[in-house]
Structures are given as C-alpha cells and as structure tokens.
ZAMARGU-4260 file (C-alpha; in steps of 0.2 Angstrom, whole numbers, plus 5000, padded with zeros to 4 digits):
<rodrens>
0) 5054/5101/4843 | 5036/5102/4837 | 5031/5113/4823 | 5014/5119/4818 | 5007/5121/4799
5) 5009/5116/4785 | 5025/5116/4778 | 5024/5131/4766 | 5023/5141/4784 | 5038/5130/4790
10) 5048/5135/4776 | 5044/5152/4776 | 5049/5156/4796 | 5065/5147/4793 | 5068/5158/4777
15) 5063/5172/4791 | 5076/5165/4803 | 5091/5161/4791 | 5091/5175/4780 | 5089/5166/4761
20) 5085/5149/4766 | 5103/5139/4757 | 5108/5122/4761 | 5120/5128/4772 | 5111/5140/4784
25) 5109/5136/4803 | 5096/5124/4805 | 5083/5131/4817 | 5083/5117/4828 | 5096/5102/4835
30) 5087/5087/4833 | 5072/5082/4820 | 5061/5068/4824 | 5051/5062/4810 | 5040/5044/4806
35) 5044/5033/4792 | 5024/5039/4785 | 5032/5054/4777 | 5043/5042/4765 | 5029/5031/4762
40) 5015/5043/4753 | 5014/5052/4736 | 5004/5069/4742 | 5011/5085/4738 | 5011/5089/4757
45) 5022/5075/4760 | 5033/5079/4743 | 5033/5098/4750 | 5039/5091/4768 | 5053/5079/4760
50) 5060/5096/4749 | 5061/5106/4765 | 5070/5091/4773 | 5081/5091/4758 | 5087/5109/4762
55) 5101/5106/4774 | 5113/5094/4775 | 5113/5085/4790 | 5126/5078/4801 | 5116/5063/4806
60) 5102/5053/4802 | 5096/5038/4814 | 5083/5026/4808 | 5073/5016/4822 | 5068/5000/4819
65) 5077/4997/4802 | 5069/4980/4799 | 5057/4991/4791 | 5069/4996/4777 | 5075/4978/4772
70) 5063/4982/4753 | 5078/4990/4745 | 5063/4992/4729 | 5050/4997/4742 | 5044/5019/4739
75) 5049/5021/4756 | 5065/5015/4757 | 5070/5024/4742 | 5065/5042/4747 | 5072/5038/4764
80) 5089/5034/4754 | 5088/5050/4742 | 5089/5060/4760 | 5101/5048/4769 | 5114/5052/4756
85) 5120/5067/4760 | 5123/5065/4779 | 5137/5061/4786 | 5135/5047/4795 | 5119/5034/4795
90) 5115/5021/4810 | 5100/5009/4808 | 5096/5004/4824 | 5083/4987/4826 | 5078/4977/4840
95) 5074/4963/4828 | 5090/4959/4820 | 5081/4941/4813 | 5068/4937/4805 | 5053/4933/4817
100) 5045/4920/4809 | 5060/4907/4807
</rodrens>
C-alpha cells in the first residue's frame, strides 16, 4: 500500500472513508509497512504520522530485524513500544540472534 502526502492529507481521506475517524473504524488498508526512521526522529511530520498510527488498534505488529531494538532507553525503541502496546500480538523477528562481534 503506498500513500502520497503528507499525513494531514492521509488523515483526512481516511476520516472521508470511515466516517468520524475512531480507534475502531475499518482500517483502509490490510497490511502497513513502515521503517524504524519514523520512531527515531523528533519532527512534527513524523510526531503527526506516529498519532495517525496510534488511531487503530492493530491486530498485529511485526518488527524485522529486532536486534535493532535491543536499547530498551534508546528514542526509538520507546515510541516503537508506546504503539506495540496495544496490538494483539507482537513478533520480533532477527536474522542475528547473537552478537556479531563475539
């Protein structure tokens, strides 16, 4: 699924599409892919994306190459964990399960 504009725009065809926008309106969409870079940055475009992704509650949320997220203190891994709550189920997946530099 790719989306274009910014996510003021996002927001507002999804209020469009789902009537008033609630945490529980059918989401637009079956899968969302997204990068860790959206949990790493203060912006206000990424703190407007991260309040549109906090507006459902998902079933599931994946995270690829979880080493990543080993800083429980680190920016990213906190955001990531503030949305991560509220789903359902939660798999990490890594293809480095030790520490490379042993």
């Amino acid at each position: 699924v790719e989306v274009e504009g910014d996510s003021q725009s996002e927001e507002e065809e999804v209020e469009e599409e789902d009537g008033d926008g609630v945490q529980d309106a059918h989401l637009p969409f079956n899968v969302m892919l997204t990068g860790y870079s959206l949990f790493e940055r203060d912006s206000q475009d990424q703190k407007l994306d991260r309040e549109f992704l906090r507006k459902w509650e998902w079933s599931h949320m994946i995270m690829d190459e979880a080493h990543a997220l080993k800083n429980r203190n680190s920016h990213r891994t906190q955001r990531l964990r503030k949305l991560s709550m509220q789903c359902k189920r939660r798999i990490m997946l890594t293809g480095t399960p030790l520490q490379n530099d042993l």
